[in-house]
TORFI-232905 format. One record per residue (C-alpha): residue in one letter; x, y, z; residue number from 0. Coordinates in Angstrom, 1 decimal. Example, Ala and Ser with C-alpha at 12.3 -4.5 7.8 and 13.67 -1.06 7.14 Angstrom:
2
{A; {12.3; -4.5; 7.8}; 0} {S; {13.7; -1.1; 7.1}; 1} 
This chain:
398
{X; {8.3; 60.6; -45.1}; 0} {X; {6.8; 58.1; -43.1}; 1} {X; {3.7; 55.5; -44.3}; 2} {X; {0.9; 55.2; -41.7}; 3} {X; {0.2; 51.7; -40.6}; 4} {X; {-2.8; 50.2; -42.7}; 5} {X; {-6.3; 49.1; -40.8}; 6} {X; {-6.0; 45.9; -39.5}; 7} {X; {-8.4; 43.2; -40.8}; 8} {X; {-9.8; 40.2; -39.4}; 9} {X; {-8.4; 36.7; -41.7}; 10} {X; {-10.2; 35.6; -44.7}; 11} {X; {-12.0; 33.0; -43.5}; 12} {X; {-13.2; 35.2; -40.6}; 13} {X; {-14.3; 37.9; -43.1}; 14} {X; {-16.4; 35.3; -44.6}; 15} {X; {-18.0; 33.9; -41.6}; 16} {X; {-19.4; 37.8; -40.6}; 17} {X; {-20.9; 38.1; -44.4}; 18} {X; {-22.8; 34.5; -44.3}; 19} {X; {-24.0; 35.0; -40.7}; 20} {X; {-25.2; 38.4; -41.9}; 21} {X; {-26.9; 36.8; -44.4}; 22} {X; {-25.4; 38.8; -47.5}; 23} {X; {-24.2; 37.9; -50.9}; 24} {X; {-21.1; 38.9; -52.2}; 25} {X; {-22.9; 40.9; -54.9}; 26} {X; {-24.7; 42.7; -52.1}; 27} {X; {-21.1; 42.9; -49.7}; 28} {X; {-19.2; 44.5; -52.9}; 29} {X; {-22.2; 47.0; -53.4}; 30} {X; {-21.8; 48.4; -49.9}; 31} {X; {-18.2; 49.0; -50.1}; 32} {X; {-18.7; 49.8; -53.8}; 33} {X; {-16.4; 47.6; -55.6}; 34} {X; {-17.0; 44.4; -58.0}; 35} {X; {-17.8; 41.0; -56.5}; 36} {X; {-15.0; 39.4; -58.4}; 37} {X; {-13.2; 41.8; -55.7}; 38} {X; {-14.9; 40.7; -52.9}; 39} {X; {-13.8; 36.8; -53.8}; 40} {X; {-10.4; 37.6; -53.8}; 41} {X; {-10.3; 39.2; -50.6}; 42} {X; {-12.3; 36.1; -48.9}; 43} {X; {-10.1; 33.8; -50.4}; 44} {X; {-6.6; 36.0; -49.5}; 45} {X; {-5.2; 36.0; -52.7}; 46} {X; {-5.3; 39.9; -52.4}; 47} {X; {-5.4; 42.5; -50.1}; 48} {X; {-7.4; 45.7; -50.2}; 49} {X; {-5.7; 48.8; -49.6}; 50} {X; {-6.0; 53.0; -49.2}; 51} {X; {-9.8; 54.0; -48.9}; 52} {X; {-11.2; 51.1; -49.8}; 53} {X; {-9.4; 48.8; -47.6}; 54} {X; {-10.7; 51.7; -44.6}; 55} {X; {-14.3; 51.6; -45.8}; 56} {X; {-14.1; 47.3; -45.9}; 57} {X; {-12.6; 47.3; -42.4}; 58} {X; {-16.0; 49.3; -40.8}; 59} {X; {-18.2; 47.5; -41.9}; 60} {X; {-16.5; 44.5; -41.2}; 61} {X; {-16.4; 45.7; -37.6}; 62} {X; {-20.4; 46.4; -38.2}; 63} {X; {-20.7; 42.7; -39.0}; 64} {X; {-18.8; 41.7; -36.2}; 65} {X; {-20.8; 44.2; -33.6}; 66} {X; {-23.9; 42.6; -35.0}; 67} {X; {-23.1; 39.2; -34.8}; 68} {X; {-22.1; 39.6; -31.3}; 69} {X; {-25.4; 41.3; -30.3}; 70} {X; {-27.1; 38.3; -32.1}; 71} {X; {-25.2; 36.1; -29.7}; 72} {X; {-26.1; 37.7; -27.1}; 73} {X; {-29.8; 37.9; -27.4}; 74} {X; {-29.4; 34.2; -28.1}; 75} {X; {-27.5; 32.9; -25.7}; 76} {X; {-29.8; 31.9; -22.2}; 77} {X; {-28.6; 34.0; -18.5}; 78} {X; {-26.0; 32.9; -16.7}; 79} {X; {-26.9; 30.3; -13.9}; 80} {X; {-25.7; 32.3; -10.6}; 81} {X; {-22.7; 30.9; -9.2}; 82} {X; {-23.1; 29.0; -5.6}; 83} {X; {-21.9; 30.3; -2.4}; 84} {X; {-19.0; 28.6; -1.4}; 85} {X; {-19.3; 26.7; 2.1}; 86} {X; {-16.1; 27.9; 4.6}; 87} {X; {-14.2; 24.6; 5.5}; 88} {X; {-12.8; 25.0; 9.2}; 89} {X; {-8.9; 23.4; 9.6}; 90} {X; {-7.4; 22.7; 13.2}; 91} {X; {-5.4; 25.3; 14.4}; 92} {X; {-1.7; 24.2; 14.5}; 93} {X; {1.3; 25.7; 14.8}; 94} {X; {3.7; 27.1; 12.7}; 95} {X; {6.6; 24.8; 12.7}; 96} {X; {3.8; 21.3; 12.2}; 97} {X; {2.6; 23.4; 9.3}; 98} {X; {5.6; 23.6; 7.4}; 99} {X; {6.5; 20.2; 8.1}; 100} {X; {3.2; 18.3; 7.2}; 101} {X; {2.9; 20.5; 3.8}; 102} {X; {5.1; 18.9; 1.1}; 103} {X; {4.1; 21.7; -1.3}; 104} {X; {5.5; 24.5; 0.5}; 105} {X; {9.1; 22.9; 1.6}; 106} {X; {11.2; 24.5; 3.6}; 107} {X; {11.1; 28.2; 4.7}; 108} {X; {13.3; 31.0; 3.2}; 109} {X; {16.5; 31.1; 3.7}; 110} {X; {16.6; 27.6; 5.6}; 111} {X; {19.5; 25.4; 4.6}; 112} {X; {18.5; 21.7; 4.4}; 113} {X; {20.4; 19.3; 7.1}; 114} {X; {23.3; 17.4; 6.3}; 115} {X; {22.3; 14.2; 5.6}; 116} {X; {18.3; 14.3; 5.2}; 117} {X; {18.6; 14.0; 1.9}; 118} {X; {17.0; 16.8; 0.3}; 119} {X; {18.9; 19.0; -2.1}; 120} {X; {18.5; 22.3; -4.1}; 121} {X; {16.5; 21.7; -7.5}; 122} {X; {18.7; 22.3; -10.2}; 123} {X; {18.2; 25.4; -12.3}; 124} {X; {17.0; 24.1; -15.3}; 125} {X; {19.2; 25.4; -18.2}; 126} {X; {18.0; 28.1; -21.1}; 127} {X; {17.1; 25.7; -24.2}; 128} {X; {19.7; 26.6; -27.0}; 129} {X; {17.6; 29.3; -29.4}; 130} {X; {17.3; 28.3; -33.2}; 131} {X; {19.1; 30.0; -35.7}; 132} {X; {16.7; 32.2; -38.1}; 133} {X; {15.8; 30.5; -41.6}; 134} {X; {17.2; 32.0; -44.6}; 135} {X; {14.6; 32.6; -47.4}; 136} {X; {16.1; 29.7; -49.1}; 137} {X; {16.4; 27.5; -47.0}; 138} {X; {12.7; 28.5; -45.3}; 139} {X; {11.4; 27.7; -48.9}; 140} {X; {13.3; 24.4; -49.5}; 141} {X; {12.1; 23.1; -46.0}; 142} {X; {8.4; 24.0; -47.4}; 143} {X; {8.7; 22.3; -50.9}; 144} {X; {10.3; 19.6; -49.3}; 145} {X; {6.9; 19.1; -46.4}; 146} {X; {4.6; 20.0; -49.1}; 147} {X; {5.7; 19.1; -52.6}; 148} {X; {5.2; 15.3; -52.7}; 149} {X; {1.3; 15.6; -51.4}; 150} {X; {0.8; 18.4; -53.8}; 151} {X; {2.3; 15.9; -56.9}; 152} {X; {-0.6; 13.6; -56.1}; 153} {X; {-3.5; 15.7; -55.5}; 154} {X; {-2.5; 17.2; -58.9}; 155} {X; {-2.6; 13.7; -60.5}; 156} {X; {-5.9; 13.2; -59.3}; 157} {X; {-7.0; 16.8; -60.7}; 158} {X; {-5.3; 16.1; -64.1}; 159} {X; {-5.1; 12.3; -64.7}; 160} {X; {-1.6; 13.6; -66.0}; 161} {X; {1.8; 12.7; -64.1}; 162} {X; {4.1; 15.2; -66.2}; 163} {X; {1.5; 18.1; -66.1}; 164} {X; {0.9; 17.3; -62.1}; 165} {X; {4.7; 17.3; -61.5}; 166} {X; {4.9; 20.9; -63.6}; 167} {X; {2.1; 22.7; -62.4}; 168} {X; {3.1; 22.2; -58.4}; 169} {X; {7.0; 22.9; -59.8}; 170} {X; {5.4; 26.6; -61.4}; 171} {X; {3.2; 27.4; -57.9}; 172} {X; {6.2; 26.6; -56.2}; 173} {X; {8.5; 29.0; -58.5}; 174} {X; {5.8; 32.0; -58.4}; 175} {X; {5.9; 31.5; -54.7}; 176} {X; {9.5; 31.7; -54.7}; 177} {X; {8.9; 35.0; -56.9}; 178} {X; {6.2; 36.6; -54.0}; 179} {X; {8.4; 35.2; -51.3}; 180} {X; {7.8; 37.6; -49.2}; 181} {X; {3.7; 37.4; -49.5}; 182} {X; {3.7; 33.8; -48.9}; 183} {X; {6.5; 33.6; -45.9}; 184} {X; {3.7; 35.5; -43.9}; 185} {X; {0.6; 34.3; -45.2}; 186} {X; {-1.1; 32.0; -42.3}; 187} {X; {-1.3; 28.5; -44.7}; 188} {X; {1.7; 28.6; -47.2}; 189} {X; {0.8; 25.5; -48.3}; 190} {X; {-2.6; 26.6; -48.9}; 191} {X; {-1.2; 29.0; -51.2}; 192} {X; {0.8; 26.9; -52.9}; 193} {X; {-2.2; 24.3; -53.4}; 194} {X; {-4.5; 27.2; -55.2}; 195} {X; {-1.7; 28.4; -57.7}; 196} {X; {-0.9; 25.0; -58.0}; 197} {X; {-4.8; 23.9; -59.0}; 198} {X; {-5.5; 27.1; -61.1}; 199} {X; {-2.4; 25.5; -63.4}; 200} {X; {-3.5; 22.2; -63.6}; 201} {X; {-6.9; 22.8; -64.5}; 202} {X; {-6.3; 26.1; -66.9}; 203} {X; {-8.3; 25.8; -70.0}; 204} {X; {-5.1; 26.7; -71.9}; 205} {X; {-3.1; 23.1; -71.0}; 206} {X; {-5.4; 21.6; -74.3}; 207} {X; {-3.2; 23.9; -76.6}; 208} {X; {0.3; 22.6; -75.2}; 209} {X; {1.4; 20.0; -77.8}; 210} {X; {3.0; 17.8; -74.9}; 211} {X; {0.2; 17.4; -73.4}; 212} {X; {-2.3; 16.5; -76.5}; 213} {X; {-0.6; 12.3; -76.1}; 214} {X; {-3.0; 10.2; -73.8}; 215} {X; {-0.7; 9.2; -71.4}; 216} {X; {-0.8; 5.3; -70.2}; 217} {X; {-3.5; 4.8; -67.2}; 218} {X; {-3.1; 2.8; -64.2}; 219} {X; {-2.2; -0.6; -64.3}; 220} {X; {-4.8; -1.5; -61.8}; 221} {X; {-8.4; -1.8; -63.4}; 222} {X; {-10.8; -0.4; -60.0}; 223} {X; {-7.6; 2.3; -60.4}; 224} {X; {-8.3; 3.2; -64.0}; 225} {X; {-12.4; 3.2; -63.3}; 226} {X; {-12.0; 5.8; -60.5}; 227} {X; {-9.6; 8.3; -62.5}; 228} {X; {-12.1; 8.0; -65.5}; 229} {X; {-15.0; 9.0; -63.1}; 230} {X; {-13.1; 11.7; -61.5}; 231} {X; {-11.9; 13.2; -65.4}; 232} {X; {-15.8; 12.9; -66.5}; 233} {X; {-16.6; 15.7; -63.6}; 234} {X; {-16.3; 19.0; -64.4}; 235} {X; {-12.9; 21.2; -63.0}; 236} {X; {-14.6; 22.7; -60.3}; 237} {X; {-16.5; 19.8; -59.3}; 238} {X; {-13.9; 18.0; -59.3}; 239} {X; {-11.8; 20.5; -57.4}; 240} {X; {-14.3; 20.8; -54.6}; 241} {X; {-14.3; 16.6; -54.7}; 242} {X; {-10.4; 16.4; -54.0}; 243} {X; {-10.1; 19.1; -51.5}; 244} {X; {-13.5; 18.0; -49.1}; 245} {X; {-13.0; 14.1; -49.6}; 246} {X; {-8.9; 14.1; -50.4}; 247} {X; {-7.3; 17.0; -48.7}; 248} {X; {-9.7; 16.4; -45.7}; 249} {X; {-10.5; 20.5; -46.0}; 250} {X; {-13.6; 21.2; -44.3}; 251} {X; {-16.5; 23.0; -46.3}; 252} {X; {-16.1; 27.0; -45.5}; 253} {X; {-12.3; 26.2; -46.2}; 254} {X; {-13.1; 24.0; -49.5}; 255} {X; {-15.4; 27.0; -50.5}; 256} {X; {-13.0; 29.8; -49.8}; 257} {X; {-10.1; 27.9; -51.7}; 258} {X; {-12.5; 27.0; -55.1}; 259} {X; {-13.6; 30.9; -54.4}; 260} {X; {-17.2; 30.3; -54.0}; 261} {X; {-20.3; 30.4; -51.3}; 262} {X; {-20.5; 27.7; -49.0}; 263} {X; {-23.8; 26.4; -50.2}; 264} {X; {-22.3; 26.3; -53.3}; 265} {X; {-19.5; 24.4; -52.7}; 266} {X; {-21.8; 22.2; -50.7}; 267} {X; {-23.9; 21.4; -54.1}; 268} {X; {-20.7; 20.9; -56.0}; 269} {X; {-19.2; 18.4; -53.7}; 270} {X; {-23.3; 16.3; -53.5}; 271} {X; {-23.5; 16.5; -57.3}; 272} {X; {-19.5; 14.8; -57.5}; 273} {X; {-20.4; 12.4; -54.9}; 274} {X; {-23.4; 11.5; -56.7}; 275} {X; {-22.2; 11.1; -60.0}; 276} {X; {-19.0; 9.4; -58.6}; 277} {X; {-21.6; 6.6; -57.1}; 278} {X; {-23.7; 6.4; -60.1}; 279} {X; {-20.4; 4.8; -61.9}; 280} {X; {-18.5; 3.2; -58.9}; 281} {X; {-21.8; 2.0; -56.2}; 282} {X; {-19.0; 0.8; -54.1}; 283} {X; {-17.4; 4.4; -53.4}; 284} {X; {-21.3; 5.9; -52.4}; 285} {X; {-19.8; 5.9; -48.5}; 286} {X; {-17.6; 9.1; -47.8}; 287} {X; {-14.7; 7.5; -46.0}; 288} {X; {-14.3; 4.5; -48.4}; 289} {X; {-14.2; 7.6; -51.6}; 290} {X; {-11.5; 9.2; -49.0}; 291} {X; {-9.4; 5.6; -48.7}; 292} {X; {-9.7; 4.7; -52.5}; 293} {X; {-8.6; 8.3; -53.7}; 294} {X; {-5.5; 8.3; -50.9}; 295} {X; {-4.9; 4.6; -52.5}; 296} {X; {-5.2; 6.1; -56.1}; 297} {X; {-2.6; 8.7; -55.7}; 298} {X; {0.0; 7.0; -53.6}; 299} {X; {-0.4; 3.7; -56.3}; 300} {X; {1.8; 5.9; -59.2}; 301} {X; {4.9; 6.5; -59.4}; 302} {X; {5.2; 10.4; -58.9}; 303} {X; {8.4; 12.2; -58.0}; 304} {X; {9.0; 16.3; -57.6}; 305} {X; {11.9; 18.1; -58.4}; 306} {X; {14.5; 19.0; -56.1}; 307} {X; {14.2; 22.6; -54.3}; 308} {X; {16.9; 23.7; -55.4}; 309} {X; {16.0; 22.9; -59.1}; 310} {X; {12.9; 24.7; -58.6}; 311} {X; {14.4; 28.0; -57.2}; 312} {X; {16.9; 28.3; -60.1}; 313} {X; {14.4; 27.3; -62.7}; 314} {X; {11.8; 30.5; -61.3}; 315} {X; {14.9; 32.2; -61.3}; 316} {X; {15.8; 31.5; -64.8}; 317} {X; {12.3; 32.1; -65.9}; 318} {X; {12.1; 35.6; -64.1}; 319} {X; {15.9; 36.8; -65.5}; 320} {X; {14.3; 35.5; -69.2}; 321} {X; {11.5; 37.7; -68.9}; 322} {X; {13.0; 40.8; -67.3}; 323} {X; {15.3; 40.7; -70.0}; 324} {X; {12.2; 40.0; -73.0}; 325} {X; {10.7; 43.1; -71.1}; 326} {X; {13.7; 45.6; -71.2}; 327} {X; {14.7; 44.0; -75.0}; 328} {X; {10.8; 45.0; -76.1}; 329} {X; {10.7; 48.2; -74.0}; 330} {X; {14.5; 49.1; -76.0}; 331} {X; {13.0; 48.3; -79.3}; 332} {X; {10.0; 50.2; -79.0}; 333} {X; {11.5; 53.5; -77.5}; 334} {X; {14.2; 52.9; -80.6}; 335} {X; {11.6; 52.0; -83.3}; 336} {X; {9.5; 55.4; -82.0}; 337} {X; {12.9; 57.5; -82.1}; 338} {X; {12.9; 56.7; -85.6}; 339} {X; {9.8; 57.3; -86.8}; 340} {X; {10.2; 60.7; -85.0}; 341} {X; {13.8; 61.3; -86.9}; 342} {X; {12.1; 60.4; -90.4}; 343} {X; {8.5; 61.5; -90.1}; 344} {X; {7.6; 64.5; -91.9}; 345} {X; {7.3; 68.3; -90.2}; 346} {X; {5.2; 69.8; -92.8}; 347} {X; {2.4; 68.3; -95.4}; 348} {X; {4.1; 68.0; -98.7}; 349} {X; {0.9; 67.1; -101.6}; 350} {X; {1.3; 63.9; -103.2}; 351} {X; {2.6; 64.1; -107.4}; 352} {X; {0.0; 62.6; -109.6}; 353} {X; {1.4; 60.3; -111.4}; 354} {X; {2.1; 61.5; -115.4}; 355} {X; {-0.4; 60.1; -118.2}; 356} {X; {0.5; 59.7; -121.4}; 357} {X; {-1.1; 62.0; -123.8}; 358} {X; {-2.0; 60.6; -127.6}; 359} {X; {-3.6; 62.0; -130.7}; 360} {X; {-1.2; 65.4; -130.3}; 361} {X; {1.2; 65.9; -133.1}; 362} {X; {4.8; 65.3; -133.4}; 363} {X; {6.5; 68.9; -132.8}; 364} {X; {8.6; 69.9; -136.0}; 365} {X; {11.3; 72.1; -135.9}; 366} {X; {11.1; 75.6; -138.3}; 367} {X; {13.4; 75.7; -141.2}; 368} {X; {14.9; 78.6; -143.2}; 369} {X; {12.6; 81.3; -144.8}; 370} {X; {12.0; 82.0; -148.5}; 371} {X; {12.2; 85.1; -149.7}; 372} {X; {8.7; 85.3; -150.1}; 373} {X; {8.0; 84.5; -146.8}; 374} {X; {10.4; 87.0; -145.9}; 375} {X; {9.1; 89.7; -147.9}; 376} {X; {5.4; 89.1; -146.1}; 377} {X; {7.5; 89.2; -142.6}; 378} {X; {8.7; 92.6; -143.4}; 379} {X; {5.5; 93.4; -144.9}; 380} {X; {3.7; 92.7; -141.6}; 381} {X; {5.9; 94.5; -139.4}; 382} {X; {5.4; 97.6; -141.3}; 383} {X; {1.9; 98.1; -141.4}; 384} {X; {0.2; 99.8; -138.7}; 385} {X; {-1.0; 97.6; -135.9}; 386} {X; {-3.1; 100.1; -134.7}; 387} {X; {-6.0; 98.5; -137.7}; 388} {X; {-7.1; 100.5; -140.6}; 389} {X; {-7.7; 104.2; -140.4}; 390} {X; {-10.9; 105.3; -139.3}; 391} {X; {-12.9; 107.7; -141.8}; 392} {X; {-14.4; 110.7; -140.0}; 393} {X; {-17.7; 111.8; -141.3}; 394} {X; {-18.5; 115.1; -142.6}; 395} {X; {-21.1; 117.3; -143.1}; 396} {X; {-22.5; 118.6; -146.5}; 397} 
């Protein structure tokens, strides 16, 4: 049985362009294809993919959105400026062999042989360049981790303030990647991937739990150092966010937005209100390229290292064996823990046995002893009289 090919769809960022020039919200994009805005987000962004009916119903009206935008452009742009006439140049006639000698473009004609001794010779054919061998997945990922690792180290540092959790949360992206290999190999930025997985970890709400990470760990040794990573903790996690990845990354804003999984406008608002409150405590950093050379400066002052690749494969490997294992142990334990209670559970209802009270007041139960011979003489007296009661006296007449 053979799966038909699935609807092909513009990229993510392309899919968000048609809805903002269209002017719609997500809320108003996921009504039309009737599905939840949260949906919406994650298609924009690429972290999923829509598929079966819904993935049909998202492709036309993407199409929709693209036929109308083109139409706008149209209407917009002004008419075409005719194209001028050309004017016909006239060349001297000459003949055929004072052609091919005076043109150094054309050379000789077919099938000539240059003269012995003029000098000219055959251009070598130029040789095939040797082809590349083909990337293992391995090796395809270590040559990623090794491009991308240290720059994702230090934009986590900036996120977190935190060189252990920075080094552990681009170490887990890179080991979920390693996990949906195959999704990331052929997504168009792998290392924007990576950067998103990476950033959801560092700034997860559930790091304040982890007891490891409840120690202040020491600040930077340069004070203008330490002032900038205190402004840059005191924002919020997406503002902050949307500050690293405009003004550190060098992302532009439709890509900042589509990263953080927000509009543009407001990712726009985001990255103002960090700037802003970023100058209010550091005046000197007010200008956007100075902010851009102090936090490049901030992150490549500390000491951060990254694992090696290899480290990092065997470590998501470890983690993925540990929990296929948990999963089978738990599945094995409940199917055994339900055979049980099917083997011991009753088949019929069986009433429940009051429990036995104790009865007081009632007396003591004595045994009957031998008979007189009075009392024997009234036994045998009672046997032999009529138990049919006393006889009955039948009136008469007189």
């Amino acid at each position: 049985m053979t799966r038909s090919p699935a609807t092909p769809l513009p990229p993510p960022k392309a899919r968000r362009r048609l809805r903002e020039a269209a002017a719609l919200t997500q809320t108003q994009l996921a009504t039309r294809v009737n599905v939840t805005r949260a949906t919406i987000r994650a298609w924009e962004s690429g972290r999923t993919a829509p598929r079966g009916r819904k993935r049909e119903a998202y492709a036309r009206l993407l199409k929709t959105l693209a036929e109308e935008d083109a139409a706008r452009r149209t209407r917009s742009a002004p008419p075409p400026e005719p194209a001028p006439t050309p004017t016909p140049v006239l060349e001297p006639a000459s003949d055929t062999a004072s052609d091919t000698a005076s043109d150094p473009v054309s050379g000789p004609e077919k099938g000539s042989e240059p003269e012995p001794g003029s000098g000219s010779e055959p251009e070598p054919v130029p040789e095939p360049a040797p082809e590349h061998p083909a990337l293992t997945p391995a090796q395809a990922f270590d040559a990623l981790y090794e491009f991308s690792a240290p720059a994702l180290v230090r934009q986590a540092y900036l996120l977190t303030g935190r060189r252990e959790l920075a080094r552990e949360s681009v170490e887990r992206a890179f080991q979920t990647a390693w996990e949906r290999w195959p999704e990331v190999a052929r997504d168009r930025d792998p290392v924007g991937w990576v950067r998103a997985t990476a950033y959801e970890f560092a700034l997860s709400p559930w790091q304040r739990f982890r007891p490891r990470h409840r120690q202040p760990e020491p600040p930077p040794a340069d004070p203008g150092d330490r002032m900038l990573l205190n402004a840059l903790l005191r924002l919020g996690p997406q503002h902050r966010r949307t500050l690293v990845l405009y003004d550190g990354v060098g992302l532009d804003l439709p890509e900042t937005a589509a990263e953080t999984e927000a509009s543009t406008p407001a990712a726009a608002n985001r990255l103002l209100h960090a700037r802003e409150t970023v100058a209010g405590r550091l005046p000197a950093l007010a200008d956007p390229r100075v902010l851009h050379q102090r936090l490049t400066e901030l992150a490549s002052a500390e000491r951060l290292w990254a694992a090696k690749p290899t480290g990092v494969r065997k470590g998501g490997e470890r983690r993925t064996r540990f929990r296929t294992r948990a999963a089978i142990a738990f599945t094995v334990a409940l199917i055994g823990a339900t055979a049980l209670t099917v083997r011991t559970a009753p088949t019929h209802y069986e009433p429940a046995v009051s429990p036995g009270v104790a009865v007081r007041g009632v007396p003591p139960r004595v045994a009957p002893g031998s008979l007189s011979e009075a009392e024997r003489e009234l036994r045998q007296k009672l046997r032999d009289r009529l138990q049919d009661g006393p006889e009955r006296l039948e009136p008469r007449l007189e």
